[in-house]
Structure formats: structure tokens, C-alpha cells
N, C-alpha and C positions, 0 to 999 in steps of 0.2 A: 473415508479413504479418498486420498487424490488421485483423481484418473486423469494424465494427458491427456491430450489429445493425439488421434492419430498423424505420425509423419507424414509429409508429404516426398514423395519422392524425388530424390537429387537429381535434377539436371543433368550434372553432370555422371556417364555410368563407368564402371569400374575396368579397367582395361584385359581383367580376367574374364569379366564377361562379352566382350567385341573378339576376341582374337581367335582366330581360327589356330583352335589345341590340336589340331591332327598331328600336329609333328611335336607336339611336347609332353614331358614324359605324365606319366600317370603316379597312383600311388605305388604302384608295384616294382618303379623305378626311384623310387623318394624314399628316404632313409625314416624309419618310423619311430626312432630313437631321440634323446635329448643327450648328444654328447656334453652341454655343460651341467648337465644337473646327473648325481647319482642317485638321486631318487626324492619322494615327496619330505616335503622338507617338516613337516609333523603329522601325528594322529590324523586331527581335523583334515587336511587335505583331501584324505582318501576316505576317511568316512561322511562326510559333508554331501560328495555328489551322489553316493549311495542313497541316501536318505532322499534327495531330489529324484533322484533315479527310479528307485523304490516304488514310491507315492505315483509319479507320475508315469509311468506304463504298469501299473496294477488294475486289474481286470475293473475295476469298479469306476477309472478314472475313463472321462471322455473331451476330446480336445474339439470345440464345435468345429464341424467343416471335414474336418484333418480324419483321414484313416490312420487305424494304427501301424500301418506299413508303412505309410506316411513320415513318421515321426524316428527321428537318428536324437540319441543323447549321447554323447560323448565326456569322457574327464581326461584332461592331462593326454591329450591326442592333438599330433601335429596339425595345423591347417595352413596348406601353401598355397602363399598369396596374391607373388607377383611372376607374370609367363616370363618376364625380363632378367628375372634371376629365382630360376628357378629353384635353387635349394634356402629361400629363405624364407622362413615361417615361424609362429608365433604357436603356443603351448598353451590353451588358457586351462585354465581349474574345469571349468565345465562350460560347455553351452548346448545349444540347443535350436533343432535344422527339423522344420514343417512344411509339409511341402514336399519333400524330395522321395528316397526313399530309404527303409530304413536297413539297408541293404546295397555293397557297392554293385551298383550295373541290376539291380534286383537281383542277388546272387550269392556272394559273398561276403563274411564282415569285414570291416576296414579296418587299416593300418595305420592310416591319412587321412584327411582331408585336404584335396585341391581343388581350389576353387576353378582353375579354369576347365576342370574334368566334371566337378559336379554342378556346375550352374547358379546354385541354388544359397544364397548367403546363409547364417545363422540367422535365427530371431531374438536369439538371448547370450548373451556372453555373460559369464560371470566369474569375477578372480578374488580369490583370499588374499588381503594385502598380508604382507610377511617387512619385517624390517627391512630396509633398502629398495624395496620396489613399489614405494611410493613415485616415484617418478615417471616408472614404466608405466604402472598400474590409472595412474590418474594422471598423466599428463598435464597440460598447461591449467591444471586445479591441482595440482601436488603443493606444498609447501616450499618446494624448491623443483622446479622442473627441470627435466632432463633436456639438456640438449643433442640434439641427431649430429654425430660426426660427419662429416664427407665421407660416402660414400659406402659408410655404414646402413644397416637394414631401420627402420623408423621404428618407433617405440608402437607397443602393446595398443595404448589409448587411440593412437593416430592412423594404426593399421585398422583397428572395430569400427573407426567411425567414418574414417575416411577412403578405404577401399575395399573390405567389407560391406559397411557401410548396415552393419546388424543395430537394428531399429532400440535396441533395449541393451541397455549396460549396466550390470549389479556391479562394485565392489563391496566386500562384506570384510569386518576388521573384528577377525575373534575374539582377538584382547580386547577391546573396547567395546564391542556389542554395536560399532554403528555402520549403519549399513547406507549407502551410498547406490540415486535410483539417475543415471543418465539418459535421456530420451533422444534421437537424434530428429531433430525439429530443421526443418530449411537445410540441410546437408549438416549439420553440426551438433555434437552433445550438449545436451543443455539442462541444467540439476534440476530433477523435481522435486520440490518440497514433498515432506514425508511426516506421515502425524507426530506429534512428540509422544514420548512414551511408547508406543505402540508402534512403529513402522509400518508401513505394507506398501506392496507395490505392486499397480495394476497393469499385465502385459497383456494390451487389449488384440494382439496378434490372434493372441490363444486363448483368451477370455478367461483369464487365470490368475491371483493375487501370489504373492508372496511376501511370507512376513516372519516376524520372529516369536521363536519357541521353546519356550524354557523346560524342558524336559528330559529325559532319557532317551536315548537310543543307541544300540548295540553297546548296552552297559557304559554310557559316557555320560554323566548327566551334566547339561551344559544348557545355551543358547547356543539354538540351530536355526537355517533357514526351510521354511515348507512351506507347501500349496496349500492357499487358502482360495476361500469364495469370496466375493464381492463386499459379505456382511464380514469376515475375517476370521468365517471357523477354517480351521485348519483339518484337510483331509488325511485321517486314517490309514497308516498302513497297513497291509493287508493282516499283520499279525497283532496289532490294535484291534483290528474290527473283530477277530475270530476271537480275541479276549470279551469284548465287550459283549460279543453275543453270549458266550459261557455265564458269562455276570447275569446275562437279563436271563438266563433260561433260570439257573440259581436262585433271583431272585423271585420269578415266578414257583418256587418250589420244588423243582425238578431233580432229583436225584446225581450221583455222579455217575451213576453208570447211567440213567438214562440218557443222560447228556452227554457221555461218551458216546455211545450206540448212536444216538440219533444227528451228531456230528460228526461220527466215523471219528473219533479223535482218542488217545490213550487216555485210560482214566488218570493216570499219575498229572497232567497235563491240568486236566480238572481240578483234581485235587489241589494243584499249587493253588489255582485262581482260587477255591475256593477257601485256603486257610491265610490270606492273603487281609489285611488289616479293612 
């Protein structure tokens, strides 16, 4: 597995974080909506960060450092960028905020994300490319890059890296299975080479891999992304792990109904696992 190195921090810092927000609005005044999109544009969208989601706040996982209070994941949720104009902001697929809390103000859950309200950047941005937003998506590494109108809001890529300035950038491309690992190095993205065959990517923020998974989940059998370790086993969801423990009690001999009983679980539940090939 290739591990970057850690960024070094930009110079220059982000005008969300200098400006005194006392007088500018919050989320509770910020529209929480995507008036151009009616909704996620496939399956994969919405069950993709599930699975990220899932894996990574399940009781078993642990983020070194980071409390789980700590930790905000979000999918397909506003994040507003700039105090200068304020209703403009970027939609990603999912990312991911350590550090802050996971909770707006410790209190209640969010709408938004604004940057100049919560301080606190992403660590991880990650977007499904979908046809036509290669541009957005990858910026001056597109095939053909988009260029910023006058006085239009900046593209996706130029907002993560440049005023955000979120240290780690996935894009992931379902149809093709290739996943794309951005580092921001000296204030700018820069492509980390990624194993062939095998993918993984090490976000040394959180001391956490992510790589590719060919399997099942919530009945889609596909290539997904998930949390792996260092060596590139890939962690367990919680209803993996409660399978495999059924298998190992089974395999040690154990009954279905003991193995109901002694995991408080419905024997039918067993019984699947157990006549299962």
C-alpha cells in the first residue's frame, strides 16, 4: 500500500476561517436543499455512503485520537463556503469532519455545513463521478476541464482543495471500478499512485485505508468502497461480524437454539446461516 506523506499546512488560510461570522448567517438560515438536482441520480449514490457510514461509526470501529463525538459523516449535505457570498456551496457524495463535533453547537443535528460557523474543515471528501461532472469532479485532471465563468461560484475540485483545503480527495467511478486517491501536498492536489489491481488508499488523518470490495451489500452485489487496515483486510459490518460469529459457534458444534439463547438472536436467523452453502 502507498502511504503519502502527511500535508504540510497552506500558508495561505481560508477566508472562512479569519472572518469574524458574528453577523453572518448560520445553517439555520441557509437553505438545506439542492434546488438543481431532484434527487440522487442512481442506486449507488445512496447506498455507497451507507456502507462508509455503516463500517465507520459501528461500535467496534475506533478513530486513533478522535472521540466518537468527535466524528460528523455526512452524504449529499450542503457545505457553505464562502462569508463573501453566502448562499454558495458545493453538495459532495460524502465526506468526513474529525475533530469537530458530531453534533451542531453539541446539540442538534445538521442541515449544513458552514464553514465559517463550524471552524473545522473535512478530512475526506469523496464524489461518484457520474457522466458530465467530470469537470466539476476532477478539475484541471478532467479530460477536458471546466472552465469558472465570471463571477460564477468555482468548481467542486477548486473549492476541496483550495478553500476548504480537505487534506484527502477520493473520486470513485462505478462504471469503471477506478478509484482516483488526491493528496493535498504544498497547498495543492496531487495524484497518489494506487497499487494496480488492488487499490487502497491510506488517510493518515485517521489512520485508516480504503479500498475496493467486491461483494454484497444491502442485496447489490457489486464493487464497493470500505475501511480497511494498513495490511488491506477490510472491516466488518456489524451484521458480517454477528454472521461470522453464528458460523464459528456452528462450526464449533453448537446447536441452533443454543446459539440463539446464548446470542439472544431468533433461531430462524440461525437457521438461515446455518443451511446456507
Amino acid at each position: 500500500m502507498t502511504i503519502a506523506k502527511t500535508a504540510p499546512i497552506p500558508a495561505r488560510r481560508p477566508k472562512w476561517a479569519t472572518i469574524d461570522a458574528s453577523a453572518l448567517p448560520t445553517m439555520h438560515n441557509l437553505s438545506h436543499e439542492d434546488p438543481r438536482s431532484s434527487g440522487l441520480p442512481d442506486e449507488f449514490h445512496g447506498v455507497q455512503p451507507q456502507l462508509l457510514t455503516e463500517v465507520l461509526l459501528s461500535d467496534s470501529m475506533t478513530i486513533a485520537g478522535v472521540a466518537r463525538d468527535q466524528i460528523f459523516v455526512a452524504a449529499d449535505l450542503n457545505i457553505y463556503y464562502d462569508p463573501d457570498n453566502t448562499n454558495w456551496y458545493k453538495r459532495p457524495d460524502w465526506f468526513l469532519v474529525v475533530g469537530g463535533s458530531s453534533l451542531y453547537r453539541g446539540q442538534t443535528s445538521r442541515s449544513s455545513y458552514v464553514m465559517w460557523d463550524e471552524q473545522v474543515p473535512p478530512v475526506l471528501m469523496l464524489e461518484f463521478i457520474s457522466p458530465g461532472t467530470e469537470g466539476e469532479d476532477l478539475g484541471r485532471f478532467a479530460p477536458k476541464p471546466t472552465t469558472r465563468a465570471y463571477g460564477k461560484p468555482p468548481i467542486k475540485f477548486d473549492v476541496y482543495e483550495q478553500i476548504l483545503q480537505a487534506p484527502n480527495y477520493l473520486v470513485y467511478n462505478e462504471a469503471t471500478t477506478e478509484l482516483r486517491y488526491f493528496r493535498l501536498i504544498n497547498g495543492a492536489y496531487q495524484v497518489q499512485p494506487l497499487p494496480a489491481g488492488n487499490p487502497l488508499c491510506w488517510i493518515p488523518e485517521i489512520d485508516l485505508g480504503i479500498g475496493l470490495w467486491r461483494g454484497e451489500y444491502r442485496n447489490n452485489q457489486q464493487t464497493w468502497l470500505r475501511w480497511c487496515d494498513r495490511a488491506g483486510t477490510f472491516f466488518p459490518t456489524d451484521a458480517e461480524r454477528l454472521r461470522r460469529s453464528v458460523q464459528n459457534l456452528l462450526d464449533l458444534g453448537l446447536s441452533e437454539t443454543q446459539i440463539a439463547q446464548a446470542l439472544d438472536l431468533p433461531a430462524e436467523f440461525v437457521r438461515e446461516i446455518q443451511e446456507q452453502p
